[in-house]
MIVO-390763 format. One line per 8 residues: number of its first residue (from 1); for each residue x, y, z of N, C-alpha, C. Coordinates in Angstrom, 1 decimal. Example, Ala and Ser with C-alpha at 12.3 -4.5 7.8 and 13.67 -1.06 7.14 Angstrom:
! residues 2
1	13.2/-5.7/7.8/12.3/-4.5/7.8/13.2/-3.3/7.8 ~ 12.8/-2.2/7.1/13.7/-1.1/7.1/12.9/0.0/7.9 .
***
This chain:
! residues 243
1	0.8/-1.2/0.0/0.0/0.0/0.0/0.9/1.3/0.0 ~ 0.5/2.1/-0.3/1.0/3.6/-0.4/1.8/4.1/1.0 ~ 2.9/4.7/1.0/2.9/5.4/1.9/1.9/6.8/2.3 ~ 1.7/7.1/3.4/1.3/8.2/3.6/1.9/9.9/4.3 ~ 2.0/10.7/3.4/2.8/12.1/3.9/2.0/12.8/4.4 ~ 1.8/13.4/5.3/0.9/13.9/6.1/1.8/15.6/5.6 ~ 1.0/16.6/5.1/1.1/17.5/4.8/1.3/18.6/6.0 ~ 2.1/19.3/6.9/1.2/19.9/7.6/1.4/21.6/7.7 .
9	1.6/22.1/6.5/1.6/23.4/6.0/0.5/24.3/6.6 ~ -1.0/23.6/6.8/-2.3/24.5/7.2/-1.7/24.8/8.7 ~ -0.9/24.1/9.3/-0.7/23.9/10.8/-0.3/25.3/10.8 ~ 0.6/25.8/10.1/1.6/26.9/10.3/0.8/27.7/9.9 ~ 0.4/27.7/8.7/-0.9/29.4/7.9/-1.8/29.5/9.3 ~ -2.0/28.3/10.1/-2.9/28.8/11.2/-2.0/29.6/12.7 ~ -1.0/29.5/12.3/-0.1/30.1/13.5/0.2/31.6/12.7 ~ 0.5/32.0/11.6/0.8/32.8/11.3/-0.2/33.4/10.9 .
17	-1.1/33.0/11.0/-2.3/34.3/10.7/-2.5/34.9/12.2 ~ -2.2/35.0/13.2/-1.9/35.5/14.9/-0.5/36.0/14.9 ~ 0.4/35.3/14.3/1.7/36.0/14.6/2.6/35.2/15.8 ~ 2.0/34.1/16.8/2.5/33.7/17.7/2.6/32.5/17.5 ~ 3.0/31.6/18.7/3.5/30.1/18.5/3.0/29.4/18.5 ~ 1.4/29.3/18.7/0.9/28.4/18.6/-0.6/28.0/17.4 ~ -0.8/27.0/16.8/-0.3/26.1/16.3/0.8/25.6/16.4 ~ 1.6/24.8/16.6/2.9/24.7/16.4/2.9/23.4/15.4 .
25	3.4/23.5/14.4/3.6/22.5/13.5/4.5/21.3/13.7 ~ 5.4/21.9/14.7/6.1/20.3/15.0/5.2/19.5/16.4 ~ 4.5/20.0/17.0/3.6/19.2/17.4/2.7/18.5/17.0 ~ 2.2/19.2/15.8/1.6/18.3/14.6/2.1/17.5/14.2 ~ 3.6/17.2/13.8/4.0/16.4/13.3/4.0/14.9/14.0 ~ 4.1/15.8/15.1/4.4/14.0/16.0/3.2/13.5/16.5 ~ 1.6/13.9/16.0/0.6/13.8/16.5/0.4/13.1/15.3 ~ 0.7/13.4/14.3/0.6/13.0/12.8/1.4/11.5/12.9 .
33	2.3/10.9/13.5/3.7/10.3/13.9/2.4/9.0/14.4 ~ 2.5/9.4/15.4/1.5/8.6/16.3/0.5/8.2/15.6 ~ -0.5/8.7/14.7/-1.3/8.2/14.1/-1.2/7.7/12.9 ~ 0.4/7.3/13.1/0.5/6.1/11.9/1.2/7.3/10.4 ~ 1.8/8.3/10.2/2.0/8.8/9.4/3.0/7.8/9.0 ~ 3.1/7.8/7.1/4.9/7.3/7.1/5.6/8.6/6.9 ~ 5.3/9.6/6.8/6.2/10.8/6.4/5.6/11.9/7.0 ~ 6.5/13.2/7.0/5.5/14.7/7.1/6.2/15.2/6.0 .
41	5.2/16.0/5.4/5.3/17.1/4.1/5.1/18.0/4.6 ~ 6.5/19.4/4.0/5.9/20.5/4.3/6.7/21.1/2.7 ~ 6.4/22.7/3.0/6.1/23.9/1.7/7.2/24.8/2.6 ~ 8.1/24.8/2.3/9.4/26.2/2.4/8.8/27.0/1.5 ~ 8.2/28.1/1.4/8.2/29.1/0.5/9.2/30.0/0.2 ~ 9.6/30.6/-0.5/10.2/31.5/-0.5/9.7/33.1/0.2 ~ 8.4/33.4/0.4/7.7/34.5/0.8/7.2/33.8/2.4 ~ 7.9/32.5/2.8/7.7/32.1/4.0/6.4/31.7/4.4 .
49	5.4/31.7/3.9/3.4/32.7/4.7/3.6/31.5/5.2 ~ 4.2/30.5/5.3/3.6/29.5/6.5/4.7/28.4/7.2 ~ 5.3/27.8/6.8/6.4/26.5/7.2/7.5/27.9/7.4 ~ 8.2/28.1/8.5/9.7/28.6/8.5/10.8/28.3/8.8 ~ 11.6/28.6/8.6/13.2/27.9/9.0/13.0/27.4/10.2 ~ 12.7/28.0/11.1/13.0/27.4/12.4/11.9/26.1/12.0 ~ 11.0/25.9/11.8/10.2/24.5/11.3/10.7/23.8/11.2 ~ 11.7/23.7/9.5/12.6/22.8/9.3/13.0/22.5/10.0 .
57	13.8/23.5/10.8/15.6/22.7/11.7/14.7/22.1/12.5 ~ 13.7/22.4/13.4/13.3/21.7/14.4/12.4/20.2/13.9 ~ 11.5/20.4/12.6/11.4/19.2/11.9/12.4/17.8/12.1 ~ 13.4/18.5/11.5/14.6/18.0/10.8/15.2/16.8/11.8 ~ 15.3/17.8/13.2/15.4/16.7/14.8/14.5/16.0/15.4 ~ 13.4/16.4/15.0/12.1/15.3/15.7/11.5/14.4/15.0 ~ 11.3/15.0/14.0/10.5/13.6/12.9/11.4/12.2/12.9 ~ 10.3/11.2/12.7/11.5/10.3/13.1/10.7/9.4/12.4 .
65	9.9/9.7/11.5/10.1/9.0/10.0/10.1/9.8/8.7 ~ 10.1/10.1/7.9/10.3/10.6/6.4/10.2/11.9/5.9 ~ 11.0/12.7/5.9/10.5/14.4/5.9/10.6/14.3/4.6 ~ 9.8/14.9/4.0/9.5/15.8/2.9/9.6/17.1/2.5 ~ 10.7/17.2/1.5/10.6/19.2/1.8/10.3/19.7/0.5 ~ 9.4/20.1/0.5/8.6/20.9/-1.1/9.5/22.3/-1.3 ~ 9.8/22.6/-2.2/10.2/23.8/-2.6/10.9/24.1/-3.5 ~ 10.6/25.6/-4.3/11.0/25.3/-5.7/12.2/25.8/-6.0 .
73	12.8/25.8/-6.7/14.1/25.8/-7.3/14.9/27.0/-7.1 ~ 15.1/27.0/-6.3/15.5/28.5/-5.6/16.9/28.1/-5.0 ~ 17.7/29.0/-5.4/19.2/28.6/-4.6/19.4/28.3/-3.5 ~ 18.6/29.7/-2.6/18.7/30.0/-1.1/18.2/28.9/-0.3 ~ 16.4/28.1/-0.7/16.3/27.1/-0.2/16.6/25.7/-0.5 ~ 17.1/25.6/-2.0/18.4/24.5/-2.0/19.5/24.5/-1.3 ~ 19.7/25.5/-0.6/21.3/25.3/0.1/21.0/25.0/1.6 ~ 19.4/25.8/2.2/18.9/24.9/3.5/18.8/23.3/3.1 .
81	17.9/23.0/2.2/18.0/21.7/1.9/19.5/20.7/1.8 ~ 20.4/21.6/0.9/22.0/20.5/1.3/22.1/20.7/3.0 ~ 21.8/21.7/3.7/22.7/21.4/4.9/21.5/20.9/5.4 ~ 20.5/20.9/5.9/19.8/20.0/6.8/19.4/18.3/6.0 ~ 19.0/18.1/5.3/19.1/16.7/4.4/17.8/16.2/4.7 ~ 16.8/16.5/4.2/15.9/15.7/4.6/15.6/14.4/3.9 ~ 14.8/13.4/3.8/14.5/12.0/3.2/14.5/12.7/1.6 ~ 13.5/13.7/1.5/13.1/13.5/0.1/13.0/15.0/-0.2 .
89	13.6/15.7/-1.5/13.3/16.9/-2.0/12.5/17.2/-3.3 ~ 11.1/17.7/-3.0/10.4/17.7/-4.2/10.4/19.0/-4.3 ~ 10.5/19.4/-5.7/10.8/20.7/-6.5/8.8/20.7/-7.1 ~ 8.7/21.8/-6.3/7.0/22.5/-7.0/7.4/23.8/-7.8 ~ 6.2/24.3/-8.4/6.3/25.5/-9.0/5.8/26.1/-8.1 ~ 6.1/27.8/-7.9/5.5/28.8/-6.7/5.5/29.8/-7.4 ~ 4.3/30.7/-7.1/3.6/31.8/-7.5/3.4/32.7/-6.2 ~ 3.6/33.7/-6.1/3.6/34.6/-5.0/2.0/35.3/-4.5 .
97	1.4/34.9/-5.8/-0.4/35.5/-5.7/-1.2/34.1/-5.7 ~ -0.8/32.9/-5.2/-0.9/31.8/-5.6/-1.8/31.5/-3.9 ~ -2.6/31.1/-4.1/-3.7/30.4/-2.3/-2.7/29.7/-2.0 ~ -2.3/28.5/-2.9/-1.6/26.8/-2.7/-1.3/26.7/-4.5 ~ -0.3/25.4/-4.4/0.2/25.5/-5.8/-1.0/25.0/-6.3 ~ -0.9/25.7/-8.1/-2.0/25.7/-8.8/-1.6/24.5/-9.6 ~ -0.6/24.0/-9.8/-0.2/23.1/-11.3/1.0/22.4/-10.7 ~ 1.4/21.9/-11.7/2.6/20.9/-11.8/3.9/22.0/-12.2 .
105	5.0/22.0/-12.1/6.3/22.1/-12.9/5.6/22.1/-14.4 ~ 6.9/22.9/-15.1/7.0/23.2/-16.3/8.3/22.7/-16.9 ~ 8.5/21.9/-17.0/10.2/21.3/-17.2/10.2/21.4/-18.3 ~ 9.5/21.7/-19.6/9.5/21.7/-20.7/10.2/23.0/-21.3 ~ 9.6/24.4/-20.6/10.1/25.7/-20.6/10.9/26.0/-19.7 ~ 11.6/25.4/-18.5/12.1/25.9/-17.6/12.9/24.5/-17.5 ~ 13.0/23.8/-18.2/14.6/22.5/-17.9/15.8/22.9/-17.4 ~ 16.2/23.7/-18.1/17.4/24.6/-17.8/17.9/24.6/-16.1 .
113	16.5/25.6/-15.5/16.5/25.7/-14.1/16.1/24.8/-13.4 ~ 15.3/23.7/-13.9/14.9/22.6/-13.1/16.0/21.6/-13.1 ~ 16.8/21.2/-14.3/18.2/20.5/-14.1/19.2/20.9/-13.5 ~ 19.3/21.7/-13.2/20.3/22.7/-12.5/20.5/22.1/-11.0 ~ 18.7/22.4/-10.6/18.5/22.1/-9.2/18.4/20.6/-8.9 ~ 18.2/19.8/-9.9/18.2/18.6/-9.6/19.2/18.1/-9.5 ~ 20.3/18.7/-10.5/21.5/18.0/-10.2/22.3/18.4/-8.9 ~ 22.2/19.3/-8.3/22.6/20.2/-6.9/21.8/18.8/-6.1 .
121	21.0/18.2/-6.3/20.2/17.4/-5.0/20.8/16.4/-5.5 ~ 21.4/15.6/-6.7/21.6/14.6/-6.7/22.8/14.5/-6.4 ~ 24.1/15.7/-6.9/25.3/15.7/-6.3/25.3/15.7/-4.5 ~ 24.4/16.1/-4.0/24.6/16.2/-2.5/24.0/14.7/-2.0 ~ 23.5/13.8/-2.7/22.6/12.6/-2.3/21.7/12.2/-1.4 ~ 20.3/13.5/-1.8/18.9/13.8/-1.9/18.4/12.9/-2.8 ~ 17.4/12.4/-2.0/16.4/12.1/-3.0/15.6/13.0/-3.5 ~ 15.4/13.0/-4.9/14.9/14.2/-5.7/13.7/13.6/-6.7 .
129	12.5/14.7/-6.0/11.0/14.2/-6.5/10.5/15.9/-7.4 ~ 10.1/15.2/-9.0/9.4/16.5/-9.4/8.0/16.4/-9.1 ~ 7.1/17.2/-9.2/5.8/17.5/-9.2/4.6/18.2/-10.3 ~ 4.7/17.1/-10.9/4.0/17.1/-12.6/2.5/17.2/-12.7 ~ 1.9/17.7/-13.4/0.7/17.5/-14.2/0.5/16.0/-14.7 ~ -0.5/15.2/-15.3/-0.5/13.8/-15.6/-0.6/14.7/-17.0 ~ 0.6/15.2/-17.5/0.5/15.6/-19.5/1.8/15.1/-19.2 ~ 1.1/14.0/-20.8/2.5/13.2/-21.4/3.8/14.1/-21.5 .
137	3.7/15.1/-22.4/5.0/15.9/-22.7/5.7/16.5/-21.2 ~ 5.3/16.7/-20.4/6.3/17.4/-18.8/6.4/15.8/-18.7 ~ 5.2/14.6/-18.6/6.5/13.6/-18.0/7.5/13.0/-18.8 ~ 7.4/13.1/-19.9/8.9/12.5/-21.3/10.1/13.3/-20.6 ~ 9.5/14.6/-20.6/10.9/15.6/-20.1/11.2/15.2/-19.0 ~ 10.4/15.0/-18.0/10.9/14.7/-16.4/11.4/13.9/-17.1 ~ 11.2/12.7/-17.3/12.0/11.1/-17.1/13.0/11.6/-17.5 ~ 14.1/12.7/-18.4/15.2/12.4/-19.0/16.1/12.9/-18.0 .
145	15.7/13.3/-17.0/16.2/14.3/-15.7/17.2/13.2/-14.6 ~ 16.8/12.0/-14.8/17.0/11.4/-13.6/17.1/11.1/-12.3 ~ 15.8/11.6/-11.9/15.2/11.7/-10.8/14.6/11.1/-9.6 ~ 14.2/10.4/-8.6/14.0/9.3/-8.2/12.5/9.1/-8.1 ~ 12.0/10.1/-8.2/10.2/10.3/-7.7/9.6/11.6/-9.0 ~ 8.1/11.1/-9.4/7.5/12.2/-10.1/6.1/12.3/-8.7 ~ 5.8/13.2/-8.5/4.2/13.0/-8.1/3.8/13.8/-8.8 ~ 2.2/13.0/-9.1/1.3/13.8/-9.9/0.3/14.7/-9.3 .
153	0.4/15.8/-9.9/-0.7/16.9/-9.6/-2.3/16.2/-9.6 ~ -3.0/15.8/-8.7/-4.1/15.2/-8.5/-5.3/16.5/-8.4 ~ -4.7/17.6/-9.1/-5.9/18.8/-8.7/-7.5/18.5/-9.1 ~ -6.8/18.3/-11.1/-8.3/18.3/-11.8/-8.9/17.2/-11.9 ~ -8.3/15.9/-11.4/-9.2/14.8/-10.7/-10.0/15.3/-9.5 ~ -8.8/16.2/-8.4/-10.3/15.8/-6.8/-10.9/16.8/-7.4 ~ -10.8/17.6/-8.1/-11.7/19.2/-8.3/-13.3/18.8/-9.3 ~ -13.0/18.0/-10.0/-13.7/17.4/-11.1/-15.1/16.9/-10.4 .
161	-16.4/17.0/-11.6/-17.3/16.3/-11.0/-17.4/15.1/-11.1 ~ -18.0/14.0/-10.1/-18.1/12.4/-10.2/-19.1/11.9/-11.1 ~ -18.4/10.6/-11.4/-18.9/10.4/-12.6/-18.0/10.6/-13.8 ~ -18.4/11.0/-15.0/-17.7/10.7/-16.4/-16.5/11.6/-16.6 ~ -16.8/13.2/-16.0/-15.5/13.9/-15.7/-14.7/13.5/-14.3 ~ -14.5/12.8/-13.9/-13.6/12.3/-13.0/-13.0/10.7/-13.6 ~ -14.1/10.2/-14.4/-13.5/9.3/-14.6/-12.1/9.6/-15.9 ~ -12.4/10.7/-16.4/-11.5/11.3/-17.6/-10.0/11.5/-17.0 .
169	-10.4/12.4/-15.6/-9.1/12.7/-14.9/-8.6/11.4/-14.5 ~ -9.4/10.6/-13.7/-8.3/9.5/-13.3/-7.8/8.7/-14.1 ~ -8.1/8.2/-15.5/-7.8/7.9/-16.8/-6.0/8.6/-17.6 ~ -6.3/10.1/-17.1/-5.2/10.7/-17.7/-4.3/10.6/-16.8 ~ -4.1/10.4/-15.3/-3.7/9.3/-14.3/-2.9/8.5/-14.6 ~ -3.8/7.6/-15.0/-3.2/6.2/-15.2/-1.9/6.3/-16.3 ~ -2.2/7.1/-17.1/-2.1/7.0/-18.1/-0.3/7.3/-17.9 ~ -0.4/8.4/-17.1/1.0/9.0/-16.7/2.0/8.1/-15.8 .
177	1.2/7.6/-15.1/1.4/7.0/-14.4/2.6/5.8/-14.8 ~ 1.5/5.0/-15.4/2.6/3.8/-16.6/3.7/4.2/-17.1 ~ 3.6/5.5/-17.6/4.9/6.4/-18.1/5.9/5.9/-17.3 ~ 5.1/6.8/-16.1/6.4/6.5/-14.5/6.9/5.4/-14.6 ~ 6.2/4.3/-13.9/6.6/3.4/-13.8/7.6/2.3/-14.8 ~ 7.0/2.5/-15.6/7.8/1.4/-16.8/9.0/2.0/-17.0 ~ 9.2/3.6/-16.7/10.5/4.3/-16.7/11.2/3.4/-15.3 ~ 11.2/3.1/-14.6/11.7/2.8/-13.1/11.9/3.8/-12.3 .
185	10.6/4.7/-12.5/10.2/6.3/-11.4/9.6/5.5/-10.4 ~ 9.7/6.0/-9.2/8.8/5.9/-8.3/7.4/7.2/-8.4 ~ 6.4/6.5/-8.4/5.3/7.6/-8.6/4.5/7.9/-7.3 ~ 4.6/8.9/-7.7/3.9/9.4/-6.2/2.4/10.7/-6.3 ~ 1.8/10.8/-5.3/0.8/11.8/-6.2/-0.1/12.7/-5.0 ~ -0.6/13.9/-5.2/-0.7/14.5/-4.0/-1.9/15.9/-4.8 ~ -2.4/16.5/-3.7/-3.3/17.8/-4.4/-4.8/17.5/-4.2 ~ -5.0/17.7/-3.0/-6.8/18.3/-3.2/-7.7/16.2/-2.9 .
193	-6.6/15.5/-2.0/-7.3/14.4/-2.1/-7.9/14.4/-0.8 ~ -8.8/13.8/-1.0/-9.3/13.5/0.7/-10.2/12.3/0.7 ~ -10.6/11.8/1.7/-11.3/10.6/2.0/-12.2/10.0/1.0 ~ -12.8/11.0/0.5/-14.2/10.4/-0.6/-13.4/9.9/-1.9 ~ -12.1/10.8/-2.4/-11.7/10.3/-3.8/-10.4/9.8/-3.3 ~ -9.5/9.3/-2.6/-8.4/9.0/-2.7/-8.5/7.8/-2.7 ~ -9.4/6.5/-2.7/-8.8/5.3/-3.0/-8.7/5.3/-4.2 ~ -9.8/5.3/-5.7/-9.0/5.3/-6.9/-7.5/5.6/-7.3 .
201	-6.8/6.7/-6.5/-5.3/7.6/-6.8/-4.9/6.3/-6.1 ~ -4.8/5.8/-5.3/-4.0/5.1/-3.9/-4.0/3.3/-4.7 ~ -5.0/3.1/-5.8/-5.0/1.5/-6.3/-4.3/1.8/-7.8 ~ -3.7/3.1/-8.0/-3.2/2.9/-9.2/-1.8/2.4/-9.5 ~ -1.2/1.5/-10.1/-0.6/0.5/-10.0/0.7/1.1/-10.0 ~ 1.6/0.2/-8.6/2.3/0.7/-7.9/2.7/2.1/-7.8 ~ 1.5/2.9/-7.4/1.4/3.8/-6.3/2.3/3.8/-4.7 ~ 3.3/4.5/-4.6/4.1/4.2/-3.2/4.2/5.1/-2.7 .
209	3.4/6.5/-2.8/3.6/7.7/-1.6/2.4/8.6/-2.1 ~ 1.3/8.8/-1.6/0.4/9.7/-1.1/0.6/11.1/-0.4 ~ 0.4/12.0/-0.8/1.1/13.5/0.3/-0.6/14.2/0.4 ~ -0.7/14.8/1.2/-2.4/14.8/1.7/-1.9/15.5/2.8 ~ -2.9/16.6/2.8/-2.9/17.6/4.3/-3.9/18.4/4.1 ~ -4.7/19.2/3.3/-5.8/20.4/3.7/-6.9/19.2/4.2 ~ -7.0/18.0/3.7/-7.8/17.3/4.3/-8.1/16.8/5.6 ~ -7.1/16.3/5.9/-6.5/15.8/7.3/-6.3/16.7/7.9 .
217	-5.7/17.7/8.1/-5.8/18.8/8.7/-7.0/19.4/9.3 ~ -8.6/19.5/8.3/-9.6/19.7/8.5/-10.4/19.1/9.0 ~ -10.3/17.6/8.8/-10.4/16.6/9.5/-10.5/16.7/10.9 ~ -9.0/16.8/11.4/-8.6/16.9/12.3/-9.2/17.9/13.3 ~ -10.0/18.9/13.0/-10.7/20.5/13.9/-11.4/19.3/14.5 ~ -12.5/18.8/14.1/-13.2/17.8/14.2/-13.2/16.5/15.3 ~ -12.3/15.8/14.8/-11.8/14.1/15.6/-10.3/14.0/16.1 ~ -9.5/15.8/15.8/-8.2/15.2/16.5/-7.3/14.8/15.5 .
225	-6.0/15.1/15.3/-5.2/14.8/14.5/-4.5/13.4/14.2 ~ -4.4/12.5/15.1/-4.2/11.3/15.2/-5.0/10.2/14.6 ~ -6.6/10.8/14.8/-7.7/9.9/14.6/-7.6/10.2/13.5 ~ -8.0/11.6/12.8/-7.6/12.1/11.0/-7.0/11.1/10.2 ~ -5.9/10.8/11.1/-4.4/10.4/10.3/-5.0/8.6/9.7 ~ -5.1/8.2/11.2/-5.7/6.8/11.1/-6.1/6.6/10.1 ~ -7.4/7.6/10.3/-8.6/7.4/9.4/-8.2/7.6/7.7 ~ -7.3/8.5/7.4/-7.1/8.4/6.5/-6.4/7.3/5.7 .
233	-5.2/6.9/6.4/-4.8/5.6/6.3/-5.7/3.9/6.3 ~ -6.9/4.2/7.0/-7.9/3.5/6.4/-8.2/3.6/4.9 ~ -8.7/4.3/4.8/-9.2/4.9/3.5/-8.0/4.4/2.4 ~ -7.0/4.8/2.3/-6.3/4.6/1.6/-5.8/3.0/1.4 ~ -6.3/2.3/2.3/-6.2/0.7/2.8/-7.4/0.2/2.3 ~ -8.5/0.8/2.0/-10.2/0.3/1.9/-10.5/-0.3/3.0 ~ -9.9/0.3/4.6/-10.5/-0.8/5.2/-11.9/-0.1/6.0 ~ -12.3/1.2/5.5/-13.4/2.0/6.3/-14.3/2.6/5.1 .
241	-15.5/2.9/5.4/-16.6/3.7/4.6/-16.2/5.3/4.4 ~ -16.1/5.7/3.9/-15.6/7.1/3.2/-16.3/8.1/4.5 ~ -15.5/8.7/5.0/-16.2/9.8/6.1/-16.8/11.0/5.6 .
***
């Protein structure tokens, strides 16, 4: 079954809309820990609005399964990335008038700068994940990168209505997906999933990392962050009724 990354970026937008220390995100993390997470995901921005340095470093010393560090191709937070080291570095695209990332990477128009940065994570011996659109042409280009991970942008599947337009998105899914895989990518996929649609994304064939948070996080106002977590990890297992 899939691993599960427990996102927890909303933890911090909710501390920093007050200005003070609580939320505290690395409490989340280990609450997330406990309820079975295999990883935590978080969003370095470069405009900061939520995850901040002190996050990482203290991240970096508590987590004590799989950190995930999103962020785009920026010198300044590639060079926190070589000195603290987390499990896995995925490269997103960032937009500064942007809610949450809207798309996938553009490696097609921007290779240049995305090889650049990948080869900086692979000379330092990061694992290095892009974060694509399910369009054939960005993943041809990813694959020639040598990369260890693609995850797919799962937006215009959860966003989609159920039924014949969702079955189109998870289709163009699959589709990419095979790409991955038959390349010897690890595929991974993340954006906008939550309990009701993530088992279709989570049974597509060898699927091995899930990243999920505005859900679980919302969840969590509710039943508790631990229980969230579980629960989600049901879900992604089929072993519970869609909450």
């Amino acid at each position: 079954m899939p691993r599960l990354g427990v996102n927890i970026d909303h933890v911090a937008t909710l501390r920093q809309a007050r200005g003070g220390q609580e939320p505290d995100p690395v409490w989340a993390a280990a609450l997330a820990e406990l309820g079975g997470a295999d990883g935590i995901t978080i969003h370095l921005r470069e405009d900061r609005r939520h995850i901040q340095d002190r996050d990482l470093r203290l991240l970096r010393q508590t987590v004590q399964v799989r950190l995930n560090l999103e962020l785009a191709a920026d010198s300044a937070i590639l060079d926190l990335a070589m000195e603290l080291r987390p499990e896995q570095v995925t490269l997103v695209p960032e937009r500064r008038e942007e809610l949450t990332t809207e798309g996938g990477l553009d490696v097609v128009s921007q290779r240049s700068r995305i090889t650049e940065a990948v080869n900086r994570c692979r000379n330092a011996g990061l694992e290095i994940a892009l974060f694509l659109d399910p369009e054939p042409v960005q993943i041809e280009a990813a694959l020639h990168l040598n990369v260890d991970a693609i995850e797919l942008h799962t937006g215009r599947y959860a966003n989609s209505h159920e039924g014949q337009p969702q079955r189109i998105e998870l289709e163009a899914l699959q589709v990419a997906a095979e790409a991955i895989v038959t390349a010897g990518v690890e595929l991974h996929a993340g954006h906008g999933l939550n309990y009701r649609n993530v088992l279709p994304v989570a049974r597509l064939d060898r699927m091995a990392e899930l990243n999920i948070g505005h859900s679980i996080i919302s969840r969590a106002l509710f039943v508790g962050l631990e229980r969230a977590v579980r629960e989600m990890k049901n879900c992604i297992n089929d072993r519970t009724p869609r909450v």
